[in-house]
C-alpha positions, 0 to 999 in steps of 0.5 A, a space after each residue: 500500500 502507498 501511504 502519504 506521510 506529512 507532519 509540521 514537524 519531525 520528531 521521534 514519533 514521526 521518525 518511529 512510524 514512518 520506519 514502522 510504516 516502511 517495517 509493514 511493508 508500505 510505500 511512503 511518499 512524504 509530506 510536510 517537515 518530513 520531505 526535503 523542502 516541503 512545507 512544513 505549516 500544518 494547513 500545507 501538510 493537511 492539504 497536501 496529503 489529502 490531496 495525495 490521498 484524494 487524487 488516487 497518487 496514495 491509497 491512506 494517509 498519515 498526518 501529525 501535528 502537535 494536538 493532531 486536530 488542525 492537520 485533520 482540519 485540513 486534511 478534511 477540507 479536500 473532497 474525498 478525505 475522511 480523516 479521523 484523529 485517533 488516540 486509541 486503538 479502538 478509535 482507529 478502529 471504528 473510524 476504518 470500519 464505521 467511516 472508511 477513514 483514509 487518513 488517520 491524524 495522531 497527535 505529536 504531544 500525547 501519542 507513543 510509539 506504544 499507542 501508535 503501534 496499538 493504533 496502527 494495528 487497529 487500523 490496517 487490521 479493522 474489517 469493513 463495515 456492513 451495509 449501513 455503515 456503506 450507506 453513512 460513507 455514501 452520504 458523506 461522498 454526496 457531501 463531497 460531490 455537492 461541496 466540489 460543484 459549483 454553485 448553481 448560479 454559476 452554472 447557470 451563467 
């Protein structure tokens, strides 16, 4: 799986996930403070790895900030991406089962390398969800398709 990786700044947890990334098998293309010249404000990070994300160029991404709340700000702002800010395990899971979350955003300050392996697990390993669930992930894409359009007026000039 490819993975799109970015943080506002490069520390040990990123440094840790990463190569556990790379340790699971996974293709990164890196993003942010983690990327030779990248750009390394938090907005920058968010967008630039939803849009990874959302254009197909990566199939998950993984976004770090200090609390990890304003890069899955961000990262939510691009059409297409559902990214859940996860503390725990079980968080991690049900945001891949319930939401089909496509980026997980973890906090700099409160997250180990302990809770990020736990978190990690549970999100590459979460089954899919079932038929309802499909239909809540539905309505969110119709969300996304509405916000991409162009207003009506517009259209109609």
């Amino acid at each position: 799986m490819k993975i799109a990786v970015g943080s506002d700044e490069a520390t040990h947890l990123t440094d840790y996930v990463t190569a556990e990334l790379r340790r699971r098998g996974h293709a990164l293309r890196l993003f942010g403070a983690l990327a030779e010249g990248g750009d390394d404000r938090w907005p920058s990070v968010g967008r630039e790895v939803g849009e990874a994300v959302a254009d197909g160029g990566c199939d998950q991404g993984v976004v770090f900030c200090h609390t990890g709340t304003g890069v899955s700000i961000a990262a939510n702002k691009v059409p297409g991406v559902r990214a859940a800010l996860c503390a725990d395990a079980q968080t991690a899971a049900g945001a891949r089962r319930w939401n089909d979350a496509n980026a997980l955003a973890l906090s700099l300050r409160s997250t180990s390398p302990a809770e990020a392996d736990e978190i990690l697990d549970a999100w590459f390993d979460a089954p899919p969800g079932d038929a309802n669930d499909a239909r809540m992930i539905a309505m969110t894409r119709e969300m996304d398709a509405r916000r991409a359009a162009p207003p009506l007026e517009a259209q109609e000039e």
